[in-house]
N, C-alpha and C positions, 0 to 999 in steps of 0.2 A: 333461591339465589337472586340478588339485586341484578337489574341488566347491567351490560358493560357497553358504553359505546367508543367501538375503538376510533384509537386516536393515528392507528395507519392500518384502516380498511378495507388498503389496495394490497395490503401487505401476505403475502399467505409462507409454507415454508420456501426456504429458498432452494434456488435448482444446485445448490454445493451437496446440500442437506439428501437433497432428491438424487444425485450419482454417487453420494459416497456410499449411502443405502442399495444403490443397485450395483455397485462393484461386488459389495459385501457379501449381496446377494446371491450374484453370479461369478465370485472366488476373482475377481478382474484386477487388473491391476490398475491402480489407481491415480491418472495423471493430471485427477480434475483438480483436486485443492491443492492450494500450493502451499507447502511442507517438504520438507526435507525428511529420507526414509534412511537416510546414515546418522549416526553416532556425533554428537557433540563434544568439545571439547571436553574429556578427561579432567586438565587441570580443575577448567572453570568448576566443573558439578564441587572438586576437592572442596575450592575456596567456600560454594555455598556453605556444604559441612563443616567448614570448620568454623565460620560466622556461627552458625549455629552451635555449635559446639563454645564455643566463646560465650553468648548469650543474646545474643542480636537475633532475639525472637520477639519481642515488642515490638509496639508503634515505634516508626521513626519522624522525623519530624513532617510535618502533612505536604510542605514542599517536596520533600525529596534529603535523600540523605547527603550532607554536605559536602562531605570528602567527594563523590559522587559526584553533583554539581559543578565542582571546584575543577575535576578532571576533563566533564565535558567542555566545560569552559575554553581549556587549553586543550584540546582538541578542536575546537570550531576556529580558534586563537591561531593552531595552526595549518588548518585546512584551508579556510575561510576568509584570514586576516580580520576577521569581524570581535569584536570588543564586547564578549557579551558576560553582562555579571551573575554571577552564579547562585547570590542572593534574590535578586530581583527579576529574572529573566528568563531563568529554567524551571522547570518542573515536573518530577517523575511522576507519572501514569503509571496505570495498569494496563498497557497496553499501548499501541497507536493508533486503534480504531476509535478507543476511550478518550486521549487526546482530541482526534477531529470532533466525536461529538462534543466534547467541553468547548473544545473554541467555538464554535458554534452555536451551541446554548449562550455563552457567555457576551454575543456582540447581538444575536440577531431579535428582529419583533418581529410582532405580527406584522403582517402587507411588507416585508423586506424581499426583496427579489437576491437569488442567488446563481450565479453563471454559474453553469458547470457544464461540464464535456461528455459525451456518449461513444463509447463506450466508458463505462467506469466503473469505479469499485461501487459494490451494491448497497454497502452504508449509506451516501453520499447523500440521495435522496430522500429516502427514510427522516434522517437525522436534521434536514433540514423542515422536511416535512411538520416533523411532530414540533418545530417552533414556530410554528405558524407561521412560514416566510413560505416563499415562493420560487420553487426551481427551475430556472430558464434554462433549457434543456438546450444544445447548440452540439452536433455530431462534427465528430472528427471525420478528417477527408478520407477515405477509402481508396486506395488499399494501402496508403502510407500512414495513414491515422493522424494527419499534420492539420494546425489548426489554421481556419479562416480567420484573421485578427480583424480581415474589415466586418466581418460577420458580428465578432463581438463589438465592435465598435456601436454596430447598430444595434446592439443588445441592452449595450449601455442605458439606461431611464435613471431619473431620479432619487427610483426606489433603489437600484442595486445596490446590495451592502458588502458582495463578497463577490469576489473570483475565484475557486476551488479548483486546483492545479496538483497535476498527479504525475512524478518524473522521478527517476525512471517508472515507466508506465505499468497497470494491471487492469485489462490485460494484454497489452497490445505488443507491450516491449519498448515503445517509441520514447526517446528522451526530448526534451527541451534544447532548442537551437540558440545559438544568439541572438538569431532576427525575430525568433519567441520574444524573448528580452526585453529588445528592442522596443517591439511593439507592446507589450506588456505596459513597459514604463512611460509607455506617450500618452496608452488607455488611461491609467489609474492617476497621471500626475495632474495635482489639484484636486482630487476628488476625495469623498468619505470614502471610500471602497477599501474594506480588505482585502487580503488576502489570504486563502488559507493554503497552505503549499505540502502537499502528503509527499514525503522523502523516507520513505520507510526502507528502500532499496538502495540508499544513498551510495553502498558501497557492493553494489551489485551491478554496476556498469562494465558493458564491454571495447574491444576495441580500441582499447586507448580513450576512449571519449571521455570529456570531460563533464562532470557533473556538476551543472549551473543551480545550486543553488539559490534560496533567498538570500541567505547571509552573506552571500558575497556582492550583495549590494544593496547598500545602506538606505538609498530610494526605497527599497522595495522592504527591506528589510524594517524599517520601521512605521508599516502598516502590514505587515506579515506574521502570524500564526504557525511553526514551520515544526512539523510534528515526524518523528521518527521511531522507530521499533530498536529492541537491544534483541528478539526473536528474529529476526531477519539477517542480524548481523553474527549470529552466534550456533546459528541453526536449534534454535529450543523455541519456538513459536511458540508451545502452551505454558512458557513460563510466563505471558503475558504482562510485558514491562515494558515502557516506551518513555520518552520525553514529550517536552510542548517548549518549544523556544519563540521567545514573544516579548514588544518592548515592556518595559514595566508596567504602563499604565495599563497595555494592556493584557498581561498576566495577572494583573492586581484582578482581575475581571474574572478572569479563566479560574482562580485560585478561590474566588466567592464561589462560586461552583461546584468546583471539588472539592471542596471543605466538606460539605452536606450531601456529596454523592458515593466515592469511597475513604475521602478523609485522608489516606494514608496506603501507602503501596509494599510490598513484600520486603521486608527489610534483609531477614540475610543475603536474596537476592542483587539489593542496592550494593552492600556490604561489600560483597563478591566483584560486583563486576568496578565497584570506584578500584578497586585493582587490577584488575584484571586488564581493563582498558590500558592501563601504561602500555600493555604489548603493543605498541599502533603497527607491528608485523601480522598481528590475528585478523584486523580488517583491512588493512593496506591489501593487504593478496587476496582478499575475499572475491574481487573482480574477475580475478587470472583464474582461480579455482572454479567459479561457478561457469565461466565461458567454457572450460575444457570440455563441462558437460553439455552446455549448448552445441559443441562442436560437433562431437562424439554425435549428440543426437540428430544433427541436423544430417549428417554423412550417411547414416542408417536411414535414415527418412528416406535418403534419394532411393531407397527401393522400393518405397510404398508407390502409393496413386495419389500422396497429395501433393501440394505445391506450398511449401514453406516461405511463409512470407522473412522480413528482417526483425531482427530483437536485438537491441541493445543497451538491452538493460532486465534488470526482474530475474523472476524466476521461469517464465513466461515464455512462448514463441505462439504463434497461429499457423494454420494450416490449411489451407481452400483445399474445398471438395467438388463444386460445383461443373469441373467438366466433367466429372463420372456419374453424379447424382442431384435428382432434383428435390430430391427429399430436403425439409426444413432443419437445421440445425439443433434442434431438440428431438426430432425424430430419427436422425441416422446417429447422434451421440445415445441415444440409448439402446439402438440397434446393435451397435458396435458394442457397447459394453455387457447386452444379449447374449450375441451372435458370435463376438471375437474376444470379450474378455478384457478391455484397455475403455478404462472409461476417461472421459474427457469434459468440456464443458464448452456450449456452445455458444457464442459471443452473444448473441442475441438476447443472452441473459442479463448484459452489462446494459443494455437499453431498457430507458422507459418508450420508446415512441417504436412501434413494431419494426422489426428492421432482420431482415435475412441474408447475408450476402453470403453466406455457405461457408463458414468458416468457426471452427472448432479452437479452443484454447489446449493448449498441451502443458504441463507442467516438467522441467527438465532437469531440476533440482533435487535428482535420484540418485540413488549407487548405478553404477554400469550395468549391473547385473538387471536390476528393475526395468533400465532404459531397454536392456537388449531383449529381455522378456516380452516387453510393449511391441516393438518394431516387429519383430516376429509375429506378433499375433497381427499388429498392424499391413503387414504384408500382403493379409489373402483379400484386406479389404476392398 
């Protein structure tokens, strides 16, 4: 066999891969990956069937299917007040993880520097990695998760080509402020700098709080990359279908890309949901729905030993351990998933630069039944 020399080294399986195998292992219930363990919309699975059933089993066009486009449109249209065209501007993925690497293959070279935040989602790295650009690693503040903007300022060189921005947050929960914004747009104005903006929770915010996108401001938004999940918003994660919203010139970029990587995306899928979306009551309340079980969960927690930090937003909450135990965050997440049966994931997984500050991710986006199974076992911890 010829050798291989790999192109991510540092890369081995990841720690999702590593507790969802030790839940399985030890019958635990399973609060590391974030998925939903309830029943999807009913209607939606019909409509896929019946696309199918119709004949929308073919390629559809490599953009994205147009009805599809045309609806997201008037959706950002009315969220957003943003003007974006549906020909030129959008583009269905297989996914939202597929989108970040595509916009990201599509802008960066080799010696390009790329801002990103720690904790973070574990693509992030990887993906810039393997285009030969360079990850300027910058940790969020502890124990709020709030970013240093003079920090990034001084981050700033002449190579950076991107800022990678993740709101509502995984794993943190933390959304984007105004004075993010703010400062955002002081960094970036003038400059070659992207943006790539992960929004895959976009309608998974709690508390009222408002979800500051990119497209809601046309600075930012026309050096922005703004990539979101239809799996997130519909609870079917492995149907794997997302968008990439980006100005023309640079979708024209994104779209060289995906031509040659998967060409074309599940079309009864498209089919299904360029309808389906008319209901804007199925994501509009997706906020109120998903907090009930953050709430639920956080109420039950108060009988455990940890200290629930705030989430507002995701699928996500955290949880410090550190005044009962000095054990490292990968060693008491697999103890517990051992010993009591609730597996979890330990933050420390979201850093590249070693980092332990005793705190566990929890995922909350369960039936009650699951949640209440977890707390109980989490009790005798």
């Amino acid at each position: 066999m010829p050798s291989v020399i790999s192109k991510l080294p540092q890369v081995g399986t990841t720690i999702f891969t590593v507790m969802s195998s030790l839940a399985k292992k030890y019958d635990a219930v399973n609060l590391g990956q974030g998925f939903p363990d309830f029943a999807m919309n009913e209607a939606l699975i019909a409509k896929v069937n019946e696309a199918m059933l119709n004949g929308y089993n073919q390629y559809t066009h490599m953009n994205g299917y147009m009805p599809l486009r045309e609806v997201l449109a008037e959706k950002i249209r009315n969220l957003y007040g943003a003007a974006i065209n549906p020909d030129t501007e959008i583009t269905i993925t297989p996914g939202g993880t597929y989108a970040i690497y595509t916009a990201l293959t599509s802008v960066l070279q080799p010696g390009d520097e790329v801002i990103i935040f720690q904790p973070g989602y574990d693509s992030y790295i990887p993906n810039v990695v393997i285009n030969g650009a360079t990850p300027v690693l910058i940790p969020l503040h502890y124990p709020d998760y709030t970013i240093d903007w003079e920090e990034v300022r001084h981050a700033v060189t002449p190579r950076t080509r991107m800022i990678m921005l993740n709101s509502p947050h995984n794993p943190t929960g933390a959304i984007l402020g105004q004075e993010d914004i703010a400062a955002l747009r002081t960094i970036v104005k003038g400059t070659d700098i992207f943006i790539l903006s992960d929004e895959v929770y976009e309608h998974v915010i709690f508390d009222e709080m408002p979800h500051r996108s990119m497209l809601l401001y046309p600075d930012l938004l026309e050096r922005s990359f703004v990539c979101f999940s239809f799996g997130k918003i519909y609870h079917c994660t492995g149907w794997k279908i997302g968008y990439c919203v980006a100005p023309a010139a640079a979708t024209a970029e994104f779209r060289k890309v995906h031509q040659f990587n998967c060409f074309s995306t599940d079309t009864p899928k498209q089919v299904a949901l360029a309808s389906f979306l008319k209901q804007k009551d199925q994501y509009e309340s997706l906020g109120s729905f998903i907090q009930q079980k953050r709430d639920y969960f956080l109420q039950m927690m108060k009988d455990t030993g940890f200290k629930m930090h705030a989430s507002y937003g995701s699928y996500f909450i955290l949880g410090s351990y550190g005044h009962f135990s000095d054990e490292t965050e990968k060693d008491i997440a697999i103890r517990i998933t051992k010993d009591y049966g609730v597996a979890t994931i330990p933050v420390s997984a979201f850093y590249q630069t070693p980092t332990d500050n005793k705190v566990l991710r929890f995922c909350f986006c369960k039936k009650n039944e699951t949640l209440e199974k977890a707390v109980e076992r989490l009790r005798r911890v």
